[in-house]
Backbone as CSV, one residue per row, in Angstrom:
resi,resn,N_x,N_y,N_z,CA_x,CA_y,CA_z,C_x,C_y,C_z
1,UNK,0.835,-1.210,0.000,0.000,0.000,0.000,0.865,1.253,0.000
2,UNK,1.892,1.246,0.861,2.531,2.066,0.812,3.449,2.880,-1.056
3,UNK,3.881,1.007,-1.391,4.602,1.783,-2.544,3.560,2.046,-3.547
4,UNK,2.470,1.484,-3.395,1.369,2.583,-3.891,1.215,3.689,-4.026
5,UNK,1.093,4.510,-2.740,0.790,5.497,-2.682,1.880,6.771,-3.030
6,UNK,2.785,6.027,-3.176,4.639,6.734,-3.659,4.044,6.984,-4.790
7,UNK,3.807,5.963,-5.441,3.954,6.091,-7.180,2.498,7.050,-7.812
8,UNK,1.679,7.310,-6.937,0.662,7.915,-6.888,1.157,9.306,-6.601
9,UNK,1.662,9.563,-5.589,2.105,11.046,-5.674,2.863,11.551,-6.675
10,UNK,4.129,10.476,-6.986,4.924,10.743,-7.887,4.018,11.640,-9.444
11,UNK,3.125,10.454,-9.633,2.417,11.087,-10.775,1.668,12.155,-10.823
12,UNK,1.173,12.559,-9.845,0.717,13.896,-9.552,1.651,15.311,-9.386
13,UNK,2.728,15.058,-8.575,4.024,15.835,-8.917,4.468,16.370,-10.517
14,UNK,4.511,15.331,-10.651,4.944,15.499,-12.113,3.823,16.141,-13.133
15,UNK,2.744,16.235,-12.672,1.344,16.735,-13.466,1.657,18.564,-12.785
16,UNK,1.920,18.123,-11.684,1.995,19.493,-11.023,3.021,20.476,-11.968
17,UNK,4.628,19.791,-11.846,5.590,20.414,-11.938,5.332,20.846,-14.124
18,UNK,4.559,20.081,-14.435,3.924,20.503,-15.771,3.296,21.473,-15.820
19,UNK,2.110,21.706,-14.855,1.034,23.158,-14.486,2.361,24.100,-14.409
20,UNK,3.253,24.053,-13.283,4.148,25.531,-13.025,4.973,25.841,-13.845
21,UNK,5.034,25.034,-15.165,6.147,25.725,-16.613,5.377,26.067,-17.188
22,UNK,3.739,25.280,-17.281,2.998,26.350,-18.509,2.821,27.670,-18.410
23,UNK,2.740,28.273,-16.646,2.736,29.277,-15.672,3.743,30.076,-16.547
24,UNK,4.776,29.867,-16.158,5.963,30.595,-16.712,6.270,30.907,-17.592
25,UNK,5.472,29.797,-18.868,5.480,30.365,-20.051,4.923,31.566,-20.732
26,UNK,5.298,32.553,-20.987,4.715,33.390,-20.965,3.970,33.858,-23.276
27,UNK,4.447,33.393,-23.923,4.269,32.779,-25.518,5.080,32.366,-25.974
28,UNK,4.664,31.091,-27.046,5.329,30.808,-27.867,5.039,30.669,-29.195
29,UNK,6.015,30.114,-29.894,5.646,30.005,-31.625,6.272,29.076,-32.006
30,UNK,5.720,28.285,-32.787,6.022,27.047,-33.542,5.864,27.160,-35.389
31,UNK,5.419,28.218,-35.370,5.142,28.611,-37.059,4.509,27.173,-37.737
32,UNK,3.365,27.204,-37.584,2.245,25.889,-37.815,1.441,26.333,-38.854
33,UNK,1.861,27.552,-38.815,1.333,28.390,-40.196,1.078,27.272,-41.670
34,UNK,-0.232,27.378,-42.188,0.426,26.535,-44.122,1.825,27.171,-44.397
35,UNK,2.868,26.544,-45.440,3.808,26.651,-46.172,3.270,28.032,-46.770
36,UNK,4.031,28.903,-47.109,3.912,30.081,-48.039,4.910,31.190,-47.771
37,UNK,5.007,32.053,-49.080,5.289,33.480,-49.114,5.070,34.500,-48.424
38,UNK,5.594,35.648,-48.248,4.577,36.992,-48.106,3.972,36.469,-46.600
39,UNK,4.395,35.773,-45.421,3.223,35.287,-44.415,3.984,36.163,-43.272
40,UNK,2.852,36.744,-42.541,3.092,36.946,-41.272,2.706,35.938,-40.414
41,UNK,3.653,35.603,-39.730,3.694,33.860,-38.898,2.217,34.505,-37.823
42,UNK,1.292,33.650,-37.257,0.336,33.493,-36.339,1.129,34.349,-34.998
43,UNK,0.407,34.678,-34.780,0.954,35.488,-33.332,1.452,36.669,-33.351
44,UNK,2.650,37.011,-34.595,3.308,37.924,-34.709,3.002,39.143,-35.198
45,UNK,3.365,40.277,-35.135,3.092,41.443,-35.790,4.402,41.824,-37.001
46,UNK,3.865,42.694,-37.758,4.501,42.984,-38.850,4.492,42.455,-40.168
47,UNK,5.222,42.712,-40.974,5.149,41.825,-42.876,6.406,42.243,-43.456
48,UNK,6.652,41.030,-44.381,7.362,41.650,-45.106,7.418,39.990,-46.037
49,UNK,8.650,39.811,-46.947,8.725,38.596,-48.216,9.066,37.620,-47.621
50,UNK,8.969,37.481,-46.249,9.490,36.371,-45.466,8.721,34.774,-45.694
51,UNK,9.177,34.042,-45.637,7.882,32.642,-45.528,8.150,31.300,-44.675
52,UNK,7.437,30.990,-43.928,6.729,29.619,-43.809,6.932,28.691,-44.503
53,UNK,8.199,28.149,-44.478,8.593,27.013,-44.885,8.707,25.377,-44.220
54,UNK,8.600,24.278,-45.334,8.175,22.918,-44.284,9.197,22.507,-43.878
55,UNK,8.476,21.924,-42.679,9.667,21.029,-41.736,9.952,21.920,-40.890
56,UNK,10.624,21.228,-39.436,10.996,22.126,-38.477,12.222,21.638,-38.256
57,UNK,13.280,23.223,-37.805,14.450,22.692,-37.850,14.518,21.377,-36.171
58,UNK,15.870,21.235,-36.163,15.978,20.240,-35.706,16.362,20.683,-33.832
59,UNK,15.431,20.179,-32.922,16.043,20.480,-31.755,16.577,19.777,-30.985
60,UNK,17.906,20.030,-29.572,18.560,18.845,-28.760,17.320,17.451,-28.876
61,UNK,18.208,16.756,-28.566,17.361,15.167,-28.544,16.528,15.339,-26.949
62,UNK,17.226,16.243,-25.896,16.444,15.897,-24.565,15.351,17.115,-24.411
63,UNK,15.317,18.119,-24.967,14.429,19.127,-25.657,12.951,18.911,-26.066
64,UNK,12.013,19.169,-25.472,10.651,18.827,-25.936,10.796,19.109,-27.648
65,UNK,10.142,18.142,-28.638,10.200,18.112,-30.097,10.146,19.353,-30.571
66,UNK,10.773,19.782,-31.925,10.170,20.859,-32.697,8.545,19.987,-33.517
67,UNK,7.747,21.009,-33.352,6.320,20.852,-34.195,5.713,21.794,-35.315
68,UNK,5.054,21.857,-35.992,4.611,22.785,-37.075,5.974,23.060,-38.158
69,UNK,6.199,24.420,-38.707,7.568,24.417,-39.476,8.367,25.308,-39.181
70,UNK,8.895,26.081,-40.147,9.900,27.014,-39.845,9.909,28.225,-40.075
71,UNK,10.248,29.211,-39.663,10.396,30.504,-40.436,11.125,30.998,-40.865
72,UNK,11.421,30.792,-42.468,12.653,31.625,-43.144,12.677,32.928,-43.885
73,UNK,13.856,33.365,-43.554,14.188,35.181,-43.819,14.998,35.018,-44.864
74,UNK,14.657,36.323,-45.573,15.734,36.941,-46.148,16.804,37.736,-45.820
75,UNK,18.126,38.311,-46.261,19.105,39.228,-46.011,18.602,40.896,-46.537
76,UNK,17.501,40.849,-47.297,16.777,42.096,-47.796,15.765,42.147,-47.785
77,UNK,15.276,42.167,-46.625,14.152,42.787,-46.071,14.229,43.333,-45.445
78,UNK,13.067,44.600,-44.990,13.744,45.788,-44.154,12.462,45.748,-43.215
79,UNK,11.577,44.837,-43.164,10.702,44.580,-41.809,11.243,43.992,-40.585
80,UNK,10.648,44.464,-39.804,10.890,43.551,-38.429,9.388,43.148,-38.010
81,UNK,9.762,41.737,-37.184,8.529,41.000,-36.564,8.449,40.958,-35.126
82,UNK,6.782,41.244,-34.449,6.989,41.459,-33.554,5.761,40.287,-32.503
83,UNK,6.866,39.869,-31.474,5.807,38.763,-30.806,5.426,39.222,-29.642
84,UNK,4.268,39.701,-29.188,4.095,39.977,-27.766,3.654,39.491,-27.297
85,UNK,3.352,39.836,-25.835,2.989,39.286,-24.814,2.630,39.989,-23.324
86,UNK,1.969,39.752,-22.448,1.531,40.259,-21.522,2.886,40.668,-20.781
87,UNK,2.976,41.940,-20.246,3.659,42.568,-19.022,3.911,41.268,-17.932
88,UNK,4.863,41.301,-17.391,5.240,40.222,-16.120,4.572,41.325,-14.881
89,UNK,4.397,42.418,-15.065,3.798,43.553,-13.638,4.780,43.635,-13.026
90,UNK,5.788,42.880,-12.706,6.930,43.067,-11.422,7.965,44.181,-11.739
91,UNK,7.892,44.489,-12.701,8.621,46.119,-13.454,10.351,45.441,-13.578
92,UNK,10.924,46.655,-12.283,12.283,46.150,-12.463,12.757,44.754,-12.106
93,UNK,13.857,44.004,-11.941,14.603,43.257,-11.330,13.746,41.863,-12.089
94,UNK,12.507,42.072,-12.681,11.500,40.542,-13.104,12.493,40.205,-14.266
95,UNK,13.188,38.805,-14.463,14.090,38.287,-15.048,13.054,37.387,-15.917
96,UNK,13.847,38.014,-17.237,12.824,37.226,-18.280,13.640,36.355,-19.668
97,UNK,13.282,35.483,-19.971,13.825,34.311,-20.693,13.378,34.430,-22.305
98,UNK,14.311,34.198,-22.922,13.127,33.534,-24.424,14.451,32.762,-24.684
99,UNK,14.193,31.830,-25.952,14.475,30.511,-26.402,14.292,30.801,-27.600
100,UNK,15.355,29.604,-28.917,14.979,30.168,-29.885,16.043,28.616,-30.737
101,UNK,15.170,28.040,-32.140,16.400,27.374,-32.825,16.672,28.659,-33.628
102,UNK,17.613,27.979,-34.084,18.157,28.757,-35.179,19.232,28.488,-36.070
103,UNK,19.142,28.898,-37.489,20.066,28.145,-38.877,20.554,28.976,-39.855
104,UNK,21.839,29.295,-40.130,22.178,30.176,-41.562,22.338,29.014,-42.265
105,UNK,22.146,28.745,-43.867,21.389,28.391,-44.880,23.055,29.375,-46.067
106,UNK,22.536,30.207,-45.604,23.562,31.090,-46.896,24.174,32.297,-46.232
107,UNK,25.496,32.415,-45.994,25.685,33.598,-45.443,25.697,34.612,-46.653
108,UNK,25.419,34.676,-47.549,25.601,35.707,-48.281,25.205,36.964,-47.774
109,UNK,26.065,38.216,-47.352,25.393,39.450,-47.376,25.917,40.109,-45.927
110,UNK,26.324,38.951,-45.425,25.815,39.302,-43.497,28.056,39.697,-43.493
111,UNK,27.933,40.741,-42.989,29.338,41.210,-42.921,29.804,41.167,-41.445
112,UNK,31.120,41.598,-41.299,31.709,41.067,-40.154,31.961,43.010,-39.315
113,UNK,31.435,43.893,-40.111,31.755,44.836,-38.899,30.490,46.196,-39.093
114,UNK,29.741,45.931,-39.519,28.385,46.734,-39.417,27.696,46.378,-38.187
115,UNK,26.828,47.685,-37.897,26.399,47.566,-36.330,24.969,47.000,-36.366
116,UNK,24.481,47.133,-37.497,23.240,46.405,-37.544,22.561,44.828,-37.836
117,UNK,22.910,43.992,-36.816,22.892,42.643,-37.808,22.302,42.314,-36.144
118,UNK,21.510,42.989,-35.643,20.497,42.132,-34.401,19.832,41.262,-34.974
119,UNK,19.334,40.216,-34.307,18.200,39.137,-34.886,17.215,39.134,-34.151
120,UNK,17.409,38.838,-32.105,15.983,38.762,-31.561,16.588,40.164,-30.391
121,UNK,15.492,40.659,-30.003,15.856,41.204,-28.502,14.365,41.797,-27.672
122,UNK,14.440,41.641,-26.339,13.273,41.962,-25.572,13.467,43.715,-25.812
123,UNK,12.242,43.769,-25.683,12.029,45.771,-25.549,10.446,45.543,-25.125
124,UNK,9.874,47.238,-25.081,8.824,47.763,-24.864,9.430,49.269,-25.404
125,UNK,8.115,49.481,-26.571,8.306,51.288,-26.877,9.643,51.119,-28.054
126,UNK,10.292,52.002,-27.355,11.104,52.675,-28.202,12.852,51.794,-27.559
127,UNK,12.705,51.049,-26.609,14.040,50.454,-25.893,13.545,49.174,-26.078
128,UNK,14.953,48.954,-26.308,15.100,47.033,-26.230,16.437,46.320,-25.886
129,UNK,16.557,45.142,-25.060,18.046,44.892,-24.500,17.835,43.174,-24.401
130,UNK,19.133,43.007,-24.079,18.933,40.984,-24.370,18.896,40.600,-25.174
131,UNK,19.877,41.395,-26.524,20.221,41.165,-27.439,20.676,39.855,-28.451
132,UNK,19.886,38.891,-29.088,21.218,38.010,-29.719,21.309,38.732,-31.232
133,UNK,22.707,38.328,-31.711,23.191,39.286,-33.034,24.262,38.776,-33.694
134,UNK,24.690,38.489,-34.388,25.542,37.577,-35.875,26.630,38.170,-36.201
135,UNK,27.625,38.389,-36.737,28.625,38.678,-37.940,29.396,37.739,-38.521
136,UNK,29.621,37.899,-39.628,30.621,36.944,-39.878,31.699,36.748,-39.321
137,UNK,32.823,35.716,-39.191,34.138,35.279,-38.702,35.088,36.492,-39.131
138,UNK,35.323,37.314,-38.294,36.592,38.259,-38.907,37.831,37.239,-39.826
139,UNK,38.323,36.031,-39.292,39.115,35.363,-40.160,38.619,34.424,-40.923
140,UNK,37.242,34.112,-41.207,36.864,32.615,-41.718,35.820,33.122,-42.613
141,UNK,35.213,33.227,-43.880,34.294,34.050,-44.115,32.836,32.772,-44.298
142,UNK,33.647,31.786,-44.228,32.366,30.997,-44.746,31.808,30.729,-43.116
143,UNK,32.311,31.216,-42.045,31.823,30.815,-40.944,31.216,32.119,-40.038
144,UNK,30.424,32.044,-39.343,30.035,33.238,-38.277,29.964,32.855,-36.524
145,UNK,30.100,34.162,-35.991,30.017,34.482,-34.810,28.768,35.078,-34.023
146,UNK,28.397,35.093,-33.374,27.249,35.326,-32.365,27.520,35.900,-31.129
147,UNK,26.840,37.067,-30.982,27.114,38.185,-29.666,25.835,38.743,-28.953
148,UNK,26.105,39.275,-27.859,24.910,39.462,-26.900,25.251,40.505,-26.703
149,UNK,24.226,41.748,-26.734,24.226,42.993,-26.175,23.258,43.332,-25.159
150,UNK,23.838,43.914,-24.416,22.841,44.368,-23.017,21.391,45.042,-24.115
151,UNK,21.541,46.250,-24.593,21.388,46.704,-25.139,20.560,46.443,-26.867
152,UNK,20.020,47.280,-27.709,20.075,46.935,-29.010,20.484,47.004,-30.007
153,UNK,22.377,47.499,-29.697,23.025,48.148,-30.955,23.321,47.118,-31.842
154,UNK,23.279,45.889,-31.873,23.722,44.606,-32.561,25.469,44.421,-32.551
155,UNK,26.410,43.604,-33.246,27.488,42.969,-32.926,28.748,43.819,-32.707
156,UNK,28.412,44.971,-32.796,29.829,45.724,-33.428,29.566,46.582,-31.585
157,UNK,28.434,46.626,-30.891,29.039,47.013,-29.258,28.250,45.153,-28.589
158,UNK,28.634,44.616,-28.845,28.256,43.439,-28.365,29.308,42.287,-27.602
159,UNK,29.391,42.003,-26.658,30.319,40.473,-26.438,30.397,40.073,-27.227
160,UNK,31.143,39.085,-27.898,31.005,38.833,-28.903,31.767,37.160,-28.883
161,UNK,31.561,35.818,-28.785,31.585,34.795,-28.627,32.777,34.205,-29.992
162,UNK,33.859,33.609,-29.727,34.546,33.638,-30.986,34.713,32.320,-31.893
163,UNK,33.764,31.413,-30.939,33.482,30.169,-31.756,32.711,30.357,-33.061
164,UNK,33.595,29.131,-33.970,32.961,29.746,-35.571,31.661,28.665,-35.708
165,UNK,30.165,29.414,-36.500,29.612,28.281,-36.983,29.436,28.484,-38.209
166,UNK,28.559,27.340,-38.435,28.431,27.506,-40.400,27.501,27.025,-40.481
167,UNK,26.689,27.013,-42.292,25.635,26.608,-42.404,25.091,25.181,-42.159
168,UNK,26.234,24.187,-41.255,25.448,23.157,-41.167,25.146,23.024,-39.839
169,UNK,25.431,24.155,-39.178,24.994,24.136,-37.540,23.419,24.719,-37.675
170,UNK,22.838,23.852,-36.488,21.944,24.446,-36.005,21.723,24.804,-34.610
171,UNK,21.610,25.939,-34.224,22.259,26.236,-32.736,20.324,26.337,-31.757
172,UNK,20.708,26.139,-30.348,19.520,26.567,-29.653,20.401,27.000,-28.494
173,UNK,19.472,28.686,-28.532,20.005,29.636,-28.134,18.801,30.232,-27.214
174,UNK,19.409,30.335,-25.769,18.616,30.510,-24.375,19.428,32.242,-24.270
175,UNK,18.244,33.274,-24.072,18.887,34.375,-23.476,18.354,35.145,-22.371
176,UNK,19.086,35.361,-21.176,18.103,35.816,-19.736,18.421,37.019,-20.094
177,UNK,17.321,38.024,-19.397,17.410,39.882,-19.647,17.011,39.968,-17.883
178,UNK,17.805,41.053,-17.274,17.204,41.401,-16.063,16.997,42.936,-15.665
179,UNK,15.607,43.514,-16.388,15.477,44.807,-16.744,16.264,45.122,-15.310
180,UNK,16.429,46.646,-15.093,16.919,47.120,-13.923,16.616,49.126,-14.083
181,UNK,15.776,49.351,-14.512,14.977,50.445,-15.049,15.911,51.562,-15.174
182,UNK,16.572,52.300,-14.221,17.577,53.626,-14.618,18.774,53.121,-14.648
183,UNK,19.174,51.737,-14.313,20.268,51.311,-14.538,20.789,50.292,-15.633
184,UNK,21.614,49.856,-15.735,22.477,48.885,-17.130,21.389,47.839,-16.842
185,UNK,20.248,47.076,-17.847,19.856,45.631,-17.336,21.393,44.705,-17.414
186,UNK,20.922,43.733,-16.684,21.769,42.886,-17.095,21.754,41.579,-17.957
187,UNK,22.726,40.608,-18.485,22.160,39.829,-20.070,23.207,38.795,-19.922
188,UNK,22.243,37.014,-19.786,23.319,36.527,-19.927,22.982,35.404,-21.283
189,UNK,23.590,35.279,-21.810,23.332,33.947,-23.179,23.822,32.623,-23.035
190,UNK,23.243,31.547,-23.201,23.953,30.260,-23.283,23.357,29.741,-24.679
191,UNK,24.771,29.276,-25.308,24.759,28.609,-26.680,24.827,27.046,-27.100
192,UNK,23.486,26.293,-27.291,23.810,25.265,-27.241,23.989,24.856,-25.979
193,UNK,23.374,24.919,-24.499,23.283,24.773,-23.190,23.638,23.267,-22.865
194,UNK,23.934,22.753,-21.896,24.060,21.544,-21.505,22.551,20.998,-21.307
195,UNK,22.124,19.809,-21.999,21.179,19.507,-21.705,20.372,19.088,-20.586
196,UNK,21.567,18.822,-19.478,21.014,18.389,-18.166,20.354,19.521,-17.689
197,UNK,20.823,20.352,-18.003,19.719,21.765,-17.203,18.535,22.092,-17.862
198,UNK,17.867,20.764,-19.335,16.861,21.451,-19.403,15.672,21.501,-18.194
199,UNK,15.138,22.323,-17.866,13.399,21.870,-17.302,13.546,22.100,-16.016
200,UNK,14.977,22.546,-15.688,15.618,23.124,-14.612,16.378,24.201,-14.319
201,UNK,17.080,24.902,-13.414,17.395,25.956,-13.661,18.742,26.376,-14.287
202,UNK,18.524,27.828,-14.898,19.886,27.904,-15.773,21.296,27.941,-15.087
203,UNK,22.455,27.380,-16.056,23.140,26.721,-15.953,24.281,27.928,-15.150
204,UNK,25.094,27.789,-14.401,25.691,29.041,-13.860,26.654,29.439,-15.213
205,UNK,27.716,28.951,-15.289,28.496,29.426,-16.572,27.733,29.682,-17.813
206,UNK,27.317,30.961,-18.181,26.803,31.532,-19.334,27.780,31.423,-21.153
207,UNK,27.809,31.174,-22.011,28.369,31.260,-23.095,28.814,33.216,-23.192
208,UNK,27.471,33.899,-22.946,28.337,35.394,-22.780,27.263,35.807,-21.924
209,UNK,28.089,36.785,-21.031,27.355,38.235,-20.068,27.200,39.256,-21.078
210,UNK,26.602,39.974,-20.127,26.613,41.612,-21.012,26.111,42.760,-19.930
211,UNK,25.852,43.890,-20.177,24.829,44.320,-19.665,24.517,45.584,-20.476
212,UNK,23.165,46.720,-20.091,22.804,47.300,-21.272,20.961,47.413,-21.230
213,UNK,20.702,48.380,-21.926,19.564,48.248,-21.767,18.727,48.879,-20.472
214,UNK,18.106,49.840,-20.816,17.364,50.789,-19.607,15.874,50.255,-19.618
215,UNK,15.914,48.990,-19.874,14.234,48.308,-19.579,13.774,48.354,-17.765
216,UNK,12.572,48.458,-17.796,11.951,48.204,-16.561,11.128,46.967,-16.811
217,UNK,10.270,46.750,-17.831,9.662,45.642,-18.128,9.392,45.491,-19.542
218,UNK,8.991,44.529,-20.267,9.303,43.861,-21.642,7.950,43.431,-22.116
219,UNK,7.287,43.736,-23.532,5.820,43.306,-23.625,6.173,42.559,-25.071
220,UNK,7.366,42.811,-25.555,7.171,42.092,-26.813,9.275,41.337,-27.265
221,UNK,9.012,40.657,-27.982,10.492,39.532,-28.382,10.294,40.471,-29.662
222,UNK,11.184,41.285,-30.511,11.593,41.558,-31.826,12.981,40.589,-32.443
223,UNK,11.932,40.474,-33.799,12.793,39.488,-34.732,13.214,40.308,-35.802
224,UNK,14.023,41.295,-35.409,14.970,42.299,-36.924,15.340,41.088,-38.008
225,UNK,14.650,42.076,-39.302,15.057,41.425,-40.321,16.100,42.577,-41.028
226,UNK,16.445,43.485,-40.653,16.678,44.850,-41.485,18.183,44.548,-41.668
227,UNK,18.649,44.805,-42.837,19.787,45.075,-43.525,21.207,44.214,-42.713
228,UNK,21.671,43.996,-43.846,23.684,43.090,-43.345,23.255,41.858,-42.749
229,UNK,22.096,41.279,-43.175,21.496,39.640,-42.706,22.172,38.467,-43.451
230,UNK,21.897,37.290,-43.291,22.174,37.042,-44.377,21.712,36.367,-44.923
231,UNK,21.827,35.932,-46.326,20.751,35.729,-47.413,19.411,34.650,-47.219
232,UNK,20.082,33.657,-46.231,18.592,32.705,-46.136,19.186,32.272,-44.637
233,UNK,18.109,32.299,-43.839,18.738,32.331,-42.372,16.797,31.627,-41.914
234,UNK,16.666,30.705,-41.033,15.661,30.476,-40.067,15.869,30.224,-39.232
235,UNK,14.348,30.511,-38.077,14.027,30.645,-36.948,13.050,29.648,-36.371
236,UNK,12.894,28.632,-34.968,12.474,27.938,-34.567,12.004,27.944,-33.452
237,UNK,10.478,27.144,-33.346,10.325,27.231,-31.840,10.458,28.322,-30.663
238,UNK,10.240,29.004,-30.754,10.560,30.624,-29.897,9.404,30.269,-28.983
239,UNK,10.261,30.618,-27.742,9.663,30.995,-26.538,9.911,31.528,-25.598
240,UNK,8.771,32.406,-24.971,9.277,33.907,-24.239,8.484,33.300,-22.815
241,UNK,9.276,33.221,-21.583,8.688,32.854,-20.531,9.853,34.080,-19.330
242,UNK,9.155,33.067,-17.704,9.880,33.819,-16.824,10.978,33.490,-16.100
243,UNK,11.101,31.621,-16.459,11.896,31.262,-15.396,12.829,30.419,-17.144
244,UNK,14.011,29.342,-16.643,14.711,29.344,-17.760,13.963,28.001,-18.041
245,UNK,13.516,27.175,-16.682,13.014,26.005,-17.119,11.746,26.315,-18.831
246,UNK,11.265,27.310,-18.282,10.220,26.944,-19.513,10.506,27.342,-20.533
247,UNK,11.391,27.689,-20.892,11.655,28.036,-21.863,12.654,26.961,-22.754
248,UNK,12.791,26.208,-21.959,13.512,24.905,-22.297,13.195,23.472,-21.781
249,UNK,11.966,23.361,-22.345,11.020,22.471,-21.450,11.137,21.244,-22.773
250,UNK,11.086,19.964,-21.545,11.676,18.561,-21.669,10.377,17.720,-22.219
251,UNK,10.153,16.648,-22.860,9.029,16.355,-23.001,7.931,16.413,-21.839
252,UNK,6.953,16.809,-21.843,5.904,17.004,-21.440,5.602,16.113,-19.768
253,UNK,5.910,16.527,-18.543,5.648,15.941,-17.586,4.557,14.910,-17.430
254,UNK,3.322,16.237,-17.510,2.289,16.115,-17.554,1.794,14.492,-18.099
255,UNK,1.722,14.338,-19.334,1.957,13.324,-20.763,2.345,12.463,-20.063
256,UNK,3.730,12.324,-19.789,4.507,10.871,-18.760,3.184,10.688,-17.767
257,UNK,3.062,11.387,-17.363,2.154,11.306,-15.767,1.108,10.330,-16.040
258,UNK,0.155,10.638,-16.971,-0.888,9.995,-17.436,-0.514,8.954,-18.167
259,UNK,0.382,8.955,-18.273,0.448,7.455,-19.275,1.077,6.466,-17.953
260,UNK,1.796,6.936,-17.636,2.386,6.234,-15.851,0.799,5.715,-15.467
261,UNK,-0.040,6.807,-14.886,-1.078,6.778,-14.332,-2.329,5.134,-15.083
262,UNK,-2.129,5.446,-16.391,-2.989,4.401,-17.461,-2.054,3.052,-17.191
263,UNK,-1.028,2.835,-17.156,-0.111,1.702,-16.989,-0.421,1.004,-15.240
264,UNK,-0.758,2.244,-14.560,-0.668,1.539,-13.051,-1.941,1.244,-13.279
265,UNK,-3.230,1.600,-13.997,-4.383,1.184,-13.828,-4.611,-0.725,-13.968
266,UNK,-3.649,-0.396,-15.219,-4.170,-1.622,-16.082,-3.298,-2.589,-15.193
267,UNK,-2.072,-2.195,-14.154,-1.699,-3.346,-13.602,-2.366,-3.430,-12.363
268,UNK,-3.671,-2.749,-11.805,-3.941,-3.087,-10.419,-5.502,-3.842,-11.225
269,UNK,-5.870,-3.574,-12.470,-6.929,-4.441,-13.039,-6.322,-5.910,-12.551
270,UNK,-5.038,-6.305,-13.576,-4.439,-7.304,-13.770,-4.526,-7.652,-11.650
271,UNK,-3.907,-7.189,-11.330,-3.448,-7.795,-9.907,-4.890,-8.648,-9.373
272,UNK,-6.312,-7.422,-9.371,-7.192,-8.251,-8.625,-8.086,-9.271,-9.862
273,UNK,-7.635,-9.160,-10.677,-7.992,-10.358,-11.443,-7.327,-11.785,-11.015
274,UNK,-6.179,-11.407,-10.470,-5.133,-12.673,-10.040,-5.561,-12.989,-8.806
């Protein structure tokens, strides 16, 4: 009776600890959109020649699945996309997360010392900080680099990370923002994270710090498409939450729980049948 009642809580825990990431989640996007041109992805604001293309890129193996497809950009387009979301209310010091795959395809275009080559960053209004942002390899041209700015100036005032990738990487990229209203927020990035910390908390050693950014609180994730991009580049799975677990959430607790739960049924059928 006892190890009964273990395996009974257990499954409820785990239903639980499912309820407090959806909590935290604060939106996401899977671009489930039909295939097409010209699409502004579901959720998002803005337009431009961007499209909804099939298949989703590919995420860690311990990573809840990618679902729906992808969203691919051009290097010349001069829209930006915008995903919002409700205020956290806690103003300063509320530490906020988003998640993101992501793939260059073609670097054509995307240069190694222009200041404009941001891709995502939290804001509200007219400010935005928690920067991630691209250039090419100062020595490698077929390869690029990735930098975090407190701030939204993109790579050229950014940390700037000096591992090279290329078009056959596909990276998943976690970035914390911790508005701090008249002061520097602060910004940390992990690239490609250790998977043991998904669904748990973030990992202490960051890939880059930063700081930057005069946010108090954050209502929307911007996806700059504007100028020095490069030529075919997509975006995956995005999600904007509060804590790091959800934003990097493991297959589905919840899901296990009930299927645990359907398995113990059918063996306490079996038992008093015996």
């Amino acid at each position: 009776m006892k190890k009964f009642n273990a395996m009974i809580f257990l499954a409820l825990l785990g239903i639980f600890q499912g309820s407090t990431l959806h909590a935290a989640l604060l939106v996401s996007s899977s671009f489930s959109d039909g295939v097409g041109t010209n699409v502004t992805p579901s959720g998002w604001g803005g337009s431009g020649d961007d499209a909804i293309t099939a298949g989703s890129l590919t995420a860690p193996a311990e990573l809840a699945p990618s679902t729906g497809n992808k969203f691919t950009l051009d290097g010349d387009d001069n829209s930006d996309y915008t995903l919002s979301f409700a205020a956290t209310g806690s103003s300063t010091g509320a530490t906020l997360y988003y998640s993101f795959l992501f793939k260059v395809d073609d670097l054509t275009g995307l240069t190694p010392d222009s200041s404009n080559r941001s891709v995502f960053s939290l804001g509200t209004g007219g400010k935005s900080g928690g920067t991630f942002s691209i250039a090419v390899d100062e020595d490698k041209a077929s390869a690029y680099n990735v930098g975090l700015d407190g701030s939204n100036k993109g790579i050229a005032t950014a940390v700037r990370d000096t591992v090279e990738y290329t078009t056959a990487d596909t990276l998943f990229v976690v970035v914390e923002y911790i508005p701090r209203g008249a002061h520097a927020g602060d910004a940390r990035m992990w690239v490609n994270p250790d998977s043991a910390s998904f669904g748990g908390a973030a990992p202490l050693t960051a890939t880059l710090t930063d700081a930057g950014g005069y946010l108090t609180d954050a209502t929307a994730l911007y996806l700059d498409t504007q100028y020095n991009h490069p030529a075919v580049w997509s975006v995956d799975e995005v999600r904007v939450g509060t804590s790091y677990a959800s934003v990097t959430p493991i297959p589905e607790p919840g899901t296990l729980a009930f299927v645990f739960m359907g398995s113990l049924a059918v063996m306490i059928s079996l038992r008093r049948r015996g």
